[in-house]
C-alpha positions as CSV (number, residue, x, y, z in Angstrom):
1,X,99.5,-79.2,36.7
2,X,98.9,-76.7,39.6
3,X,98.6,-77.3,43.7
4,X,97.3,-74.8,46.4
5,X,100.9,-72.8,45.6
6,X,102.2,-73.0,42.1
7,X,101.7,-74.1,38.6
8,X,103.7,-76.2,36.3
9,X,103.2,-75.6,32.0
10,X,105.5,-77.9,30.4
11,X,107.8,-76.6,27.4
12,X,107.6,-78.9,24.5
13,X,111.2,-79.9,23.4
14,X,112.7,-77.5,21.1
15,X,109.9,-74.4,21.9
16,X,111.5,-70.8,22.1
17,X,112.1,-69.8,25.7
18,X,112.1,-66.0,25.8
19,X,114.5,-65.6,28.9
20,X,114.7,-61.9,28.7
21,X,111.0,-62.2,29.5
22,X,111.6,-64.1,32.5
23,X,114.1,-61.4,34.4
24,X,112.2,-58.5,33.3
25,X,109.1,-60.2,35.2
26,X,111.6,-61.2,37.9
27,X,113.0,-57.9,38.2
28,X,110.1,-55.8,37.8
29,X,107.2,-58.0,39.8
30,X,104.0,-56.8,38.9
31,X,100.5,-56.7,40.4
32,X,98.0,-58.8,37.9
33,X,101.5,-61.0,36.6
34,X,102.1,-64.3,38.3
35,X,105.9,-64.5,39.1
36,X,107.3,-67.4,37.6
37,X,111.0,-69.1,36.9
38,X,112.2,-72.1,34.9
39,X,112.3,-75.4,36.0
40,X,114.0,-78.6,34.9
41,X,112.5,-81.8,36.2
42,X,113.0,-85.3,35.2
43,X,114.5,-83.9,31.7
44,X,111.4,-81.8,30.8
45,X,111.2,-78.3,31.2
46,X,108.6,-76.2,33.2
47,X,107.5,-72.7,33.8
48,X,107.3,-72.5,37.2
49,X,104.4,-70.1,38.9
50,X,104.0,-68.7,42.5
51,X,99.8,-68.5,43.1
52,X,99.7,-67.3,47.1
53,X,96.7,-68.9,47.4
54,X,94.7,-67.7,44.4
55,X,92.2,-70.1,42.9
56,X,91.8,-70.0,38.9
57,X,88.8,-69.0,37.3
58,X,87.3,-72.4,36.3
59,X,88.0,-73.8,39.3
60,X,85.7,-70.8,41.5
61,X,83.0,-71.3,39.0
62,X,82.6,-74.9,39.9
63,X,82.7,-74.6,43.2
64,X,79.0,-75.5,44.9
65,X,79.2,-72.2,47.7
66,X,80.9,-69.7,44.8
67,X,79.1,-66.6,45.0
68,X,78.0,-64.5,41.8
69,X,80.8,-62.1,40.4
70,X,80.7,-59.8,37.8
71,X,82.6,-60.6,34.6
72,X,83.2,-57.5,33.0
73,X,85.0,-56.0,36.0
74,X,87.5,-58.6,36.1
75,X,88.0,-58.4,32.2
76,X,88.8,-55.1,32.6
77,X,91.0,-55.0,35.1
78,X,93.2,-57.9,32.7
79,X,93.1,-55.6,29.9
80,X,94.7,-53.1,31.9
81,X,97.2,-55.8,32.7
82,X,97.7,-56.4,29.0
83,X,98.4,-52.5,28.2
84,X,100.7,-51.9,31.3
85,X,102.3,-55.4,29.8
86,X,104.0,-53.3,27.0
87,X,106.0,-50.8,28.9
88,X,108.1,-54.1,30.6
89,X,109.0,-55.3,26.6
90,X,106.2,-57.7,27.5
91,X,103.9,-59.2,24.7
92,X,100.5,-58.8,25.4
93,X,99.8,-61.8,23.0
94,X,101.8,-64.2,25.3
95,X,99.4,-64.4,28.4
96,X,97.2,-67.1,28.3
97,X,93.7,-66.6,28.7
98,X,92.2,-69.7,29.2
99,X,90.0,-70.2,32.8
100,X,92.6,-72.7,34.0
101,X,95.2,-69.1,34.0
102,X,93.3,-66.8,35.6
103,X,93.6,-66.4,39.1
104,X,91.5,-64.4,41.6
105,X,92.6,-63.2,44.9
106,X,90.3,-64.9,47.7
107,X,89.4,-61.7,49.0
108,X,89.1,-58.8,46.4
109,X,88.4,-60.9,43.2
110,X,91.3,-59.3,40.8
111,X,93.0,-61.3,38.6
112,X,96.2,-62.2,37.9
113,X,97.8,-64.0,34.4
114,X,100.1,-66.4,33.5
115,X,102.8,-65.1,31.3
116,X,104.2,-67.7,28.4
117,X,107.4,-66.5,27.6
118,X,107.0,-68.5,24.2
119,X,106.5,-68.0,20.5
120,X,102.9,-66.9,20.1
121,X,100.9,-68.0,16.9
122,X,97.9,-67.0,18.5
123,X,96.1,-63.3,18.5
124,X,94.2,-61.1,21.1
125,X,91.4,-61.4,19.3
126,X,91.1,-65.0,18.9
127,X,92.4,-65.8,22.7
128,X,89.3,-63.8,24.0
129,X,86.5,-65.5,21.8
130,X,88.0,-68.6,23.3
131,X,87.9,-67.1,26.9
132,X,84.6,-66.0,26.1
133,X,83.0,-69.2,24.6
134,X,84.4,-70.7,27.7
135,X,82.8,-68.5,30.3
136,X,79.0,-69.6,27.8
137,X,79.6,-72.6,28.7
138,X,79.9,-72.7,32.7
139,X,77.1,-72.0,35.0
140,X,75.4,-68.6,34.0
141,X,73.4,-68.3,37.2
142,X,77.3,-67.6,38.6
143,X,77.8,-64.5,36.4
144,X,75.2,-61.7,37.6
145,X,76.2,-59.9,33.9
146,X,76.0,-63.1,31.5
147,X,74.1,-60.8,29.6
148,X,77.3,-59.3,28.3
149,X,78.7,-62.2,26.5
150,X,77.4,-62.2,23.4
151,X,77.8,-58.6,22.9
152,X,81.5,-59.2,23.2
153,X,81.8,-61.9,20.8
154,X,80.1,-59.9,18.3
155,X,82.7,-57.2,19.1
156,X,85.6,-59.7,18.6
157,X,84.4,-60.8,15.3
158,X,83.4,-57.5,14.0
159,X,84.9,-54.6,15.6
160,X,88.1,-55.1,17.7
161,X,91.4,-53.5,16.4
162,X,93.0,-52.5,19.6
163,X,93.2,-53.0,23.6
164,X,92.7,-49.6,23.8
165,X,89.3,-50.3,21.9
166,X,88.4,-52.8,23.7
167,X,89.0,-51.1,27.4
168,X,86.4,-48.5,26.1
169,X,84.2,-51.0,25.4
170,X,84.0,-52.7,28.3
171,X,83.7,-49.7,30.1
172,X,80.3,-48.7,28.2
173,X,79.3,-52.5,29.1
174,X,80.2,-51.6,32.9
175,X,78.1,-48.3,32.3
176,X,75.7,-50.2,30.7
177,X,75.2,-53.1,32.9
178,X,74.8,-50.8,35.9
179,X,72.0,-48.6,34.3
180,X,70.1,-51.8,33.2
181,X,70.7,-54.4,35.6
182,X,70.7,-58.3,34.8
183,X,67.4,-58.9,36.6
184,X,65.6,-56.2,34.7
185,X,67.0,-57.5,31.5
186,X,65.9,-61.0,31.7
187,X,62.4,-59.7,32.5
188,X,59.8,-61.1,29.6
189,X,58.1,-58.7,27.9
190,X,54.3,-58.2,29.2
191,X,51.7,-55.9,28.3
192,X,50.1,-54.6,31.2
193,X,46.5,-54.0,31.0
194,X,45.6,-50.2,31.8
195,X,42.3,-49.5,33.7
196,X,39.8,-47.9,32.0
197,X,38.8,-44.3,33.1
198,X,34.9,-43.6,33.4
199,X,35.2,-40.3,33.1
200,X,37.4,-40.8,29.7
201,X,35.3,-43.6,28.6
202,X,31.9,-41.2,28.6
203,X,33.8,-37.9,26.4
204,X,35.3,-41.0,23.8
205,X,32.1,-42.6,23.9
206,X,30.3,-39.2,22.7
207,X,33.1,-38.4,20.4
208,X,32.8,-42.0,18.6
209,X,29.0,-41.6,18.0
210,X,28.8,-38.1,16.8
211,X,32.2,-39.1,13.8
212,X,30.8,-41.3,11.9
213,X,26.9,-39.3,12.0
214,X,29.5,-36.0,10.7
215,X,30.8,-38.4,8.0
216,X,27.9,-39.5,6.4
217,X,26.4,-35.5,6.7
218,X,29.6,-34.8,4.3
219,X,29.5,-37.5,2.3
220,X,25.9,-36.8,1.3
221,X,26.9,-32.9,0.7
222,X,30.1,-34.3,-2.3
223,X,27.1,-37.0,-3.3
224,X,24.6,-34.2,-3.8
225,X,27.1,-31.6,-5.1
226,X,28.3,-34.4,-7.9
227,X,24.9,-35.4,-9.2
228,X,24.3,-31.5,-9.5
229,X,27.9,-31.1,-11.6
230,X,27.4,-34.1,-14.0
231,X,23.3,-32.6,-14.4
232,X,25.0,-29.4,-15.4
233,X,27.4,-30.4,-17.4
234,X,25.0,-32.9,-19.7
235,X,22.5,-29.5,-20.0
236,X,25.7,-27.8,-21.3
237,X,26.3,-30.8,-23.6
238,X,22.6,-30.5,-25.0
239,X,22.9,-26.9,-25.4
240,X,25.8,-27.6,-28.0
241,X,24.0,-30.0,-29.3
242,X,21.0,-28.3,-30.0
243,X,23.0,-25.2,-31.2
244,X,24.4,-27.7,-34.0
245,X,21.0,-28.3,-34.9
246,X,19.6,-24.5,-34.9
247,X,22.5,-23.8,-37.2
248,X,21.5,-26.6,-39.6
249,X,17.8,-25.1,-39.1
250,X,17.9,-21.6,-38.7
251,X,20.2,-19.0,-40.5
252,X,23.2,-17.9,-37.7
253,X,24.0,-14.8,-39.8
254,X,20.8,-13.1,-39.3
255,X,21.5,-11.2,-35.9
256,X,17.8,-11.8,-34.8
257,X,18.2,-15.3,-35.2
258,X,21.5,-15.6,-33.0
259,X,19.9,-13.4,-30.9
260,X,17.1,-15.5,-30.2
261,X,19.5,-18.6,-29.8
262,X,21.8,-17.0,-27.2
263,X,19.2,-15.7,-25.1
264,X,17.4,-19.5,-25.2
265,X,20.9,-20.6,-23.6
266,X,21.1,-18.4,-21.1
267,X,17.6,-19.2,-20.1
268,X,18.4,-22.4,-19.7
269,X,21.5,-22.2,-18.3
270,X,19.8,-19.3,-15.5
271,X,17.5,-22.1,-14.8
272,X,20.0,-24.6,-14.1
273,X,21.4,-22.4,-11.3
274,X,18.8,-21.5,-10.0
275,X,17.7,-25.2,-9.4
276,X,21.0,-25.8,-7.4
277,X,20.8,-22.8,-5.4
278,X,17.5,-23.9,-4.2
279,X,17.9,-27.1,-3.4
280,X,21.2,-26.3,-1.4
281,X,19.1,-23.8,0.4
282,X,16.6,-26.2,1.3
283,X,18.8,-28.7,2.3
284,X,20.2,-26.0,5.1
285,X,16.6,-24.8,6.2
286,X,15.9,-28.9,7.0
């Protein structure tokens, strides 16, 4: 229950009221902390809250004339609150951050939270997924940095072990939102057609017709160049062959004989090479 001023939590009966809590905020008032006191009313028990005027959270992102605000700035500046938190004997896992208990000044936007000085059964970690799945579900058009949402719950559920952690975080989001603003993000992906250059188009053009013409002229050299290797290698094949069949025929140990056999194969084989030197010679005259 809140009005323009204050806020009223009710204490469920037999709840653990940390009063130590209470004067340390009264003694020590500080900025981001709404003061608050205990109040009894009608036999029920309330944690009283001074607001000065602030409006929570939820309520500024329903309002019609609300103008945008960035998110990650004001998250931030509570986590700051939640570390400075500790040096008062304050736990950081008692302030409630729901959008109902954060309030923003009217004029510079910071926040301040509501301090439970209760037993907690609820962790950091969990208490900003909830804050988080709360802000997905209000108006995004409200948040100029939206964007940054889901990259913090997938933070929360996968990398989160500290406040400390998480104050660097959301200062690379801060860094990063700035470098790559929201507009440019939610830009769809287009391929922009490129003008072709005359000048460029004539050299690829002549480049495109001569490749394939050098190709060919190389494919035809390995074409030629094989048939001429497997001609060369059945002549050597005969060769052996007919050698087997001198042998059979002709006496091998006379040394006229193997004479006459040897230089027979090297006339062949003279002839063979001088066949593929010729035609490779004619083929570079044409």
């Amino acid at each position: 229950m809140s009005t323009d001023n204050s806020l009223l939590i009710p204490v469920a009966a037999g709840r653990k009221i940390f009063h130590y809590q209470i004067e340390m905020i009264a003694y020590n008032p500080r900025p981001g902390i709404l003061p608050l006191k205990l109040l009894q009313k009608d036999q029920q028990t309330y944690l009283h809250y001074q607001l000065c005027s602030q409006q929570s959270l939820s309520a500024y992102l329903r309002r019609e004339e609300a103008k945008r605000i960035e998110i990650i700035p004001i998250l931030l500046k509570m986590t700051d609150i939640l570390l400075e938190s500790k040096n008062f004997l304050l736990q950081p896992e008692s302030f409630s951050l729901i959008l109902s208990h954060i309030f923003l000044s009217p004029d510079t936007k910071e926040p301040s939270l509501v301090y439970l000085p209760l037993e907690q059964g609820t962790g950091l970690a969990e208490s900003f997924r909830g804050l988080i799945t709360e802000l997905k579900l209000v108006r995004p058009d409200l948040i100029s940095d939206f964007w940054s949402l889901d990259n913090l719950l997938e933070y929360f559920r996968r990398e989160y072990n500290s406040l400390q952690s998480l104050r660097n975080y959301l200062l690379q989001l801060s860094v990063q939102g700035q470098a790559s603003p929201r507009l440019e993000q939610d830009k769809p992906f287009k391929l922009v057609p490129v003008k072709p250059n005359p000048a460029n188009n004539q050299d690829e053009s002549v480049e495109i017709e001569e490749a394939p013409q050098e190709l060919q002229e190389i494919k035809a050299i390995f074409q030629d160049k094989k048939k001429q290797i497997k001609l060369f290698l059945l002549a050597q094949i005969l060769i052996v062959f007919l050698l087997f069949l001198c042998s059979k025929m002709i006496d091998l140990s006379d040394g006229t004989s193997t004479g006459a056999v040897v230089l027979l194969i090297g006339a062949v084989n003279v002839l063979l090479i001088k066949k593929i030197l010729l035609n490779d010679l004619d083929k570079e005259e044409s």
